[in-house]
C-alpha positions, 0 to 999 in steps of 0.5 A, a space after each residue: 829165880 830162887 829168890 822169887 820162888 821163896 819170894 812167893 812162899 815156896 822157901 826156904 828151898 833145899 836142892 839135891 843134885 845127881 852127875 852121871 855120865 853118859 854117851 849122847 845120842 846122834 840128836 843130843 849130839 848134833 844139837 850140842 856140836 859135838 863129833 858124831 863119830 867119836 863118842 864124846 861122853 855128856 856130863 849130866 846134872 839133874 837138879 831138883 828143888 823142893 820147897 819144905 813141904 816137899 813140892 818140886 818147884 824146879 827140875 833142871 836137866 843140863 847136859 854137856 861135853 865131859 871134855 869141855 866141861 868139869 863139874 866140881 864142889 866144895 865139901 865143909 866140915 859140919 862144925 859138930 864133927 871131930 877131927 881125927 884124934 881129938 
């Protein structure tokens, strides 16, 4: 889907994510199995993509089960900061 986003001249896309957590509603609940009775929390993921001009060209809002799913990411040192001590 983004390669033809940018296929289309919407490119290069950037993307900000957001996780909060939260408890579901009776219908968030249902519709995603889960018991009603427990209080399962949701993991939420709100991801927006934007093109360079600043237009939204897709949000995406994923819920799901914080005890059957972890959200995770890898973190890189930017090649222009110092290490400690050099």
């Amino acid at each position: 889907m983004y390669d033809r986003l940018e296929e289309m001249g919407y490119g290069p896309l950037e993307w900000e994510e957001s996780v909060s957590a939260c408890i579901p509603s009776p219908e968030e609940a249902t519709a995603l199995g889960l018991p009603a009775d427990v209080g399962v929390p949701l993991l939420r993921i709100i991801r927006v993509t934007t093109s360079p001009s600043g237009q939204v060209v897709e949000v995406n809002d994923t819920r799901m089960s914080a005890e059957r799913f972890e959200v995770g990411s890898s973190i890189d040192r930017s090649p222009s900061a110092q290490a400690p001590g050099t």
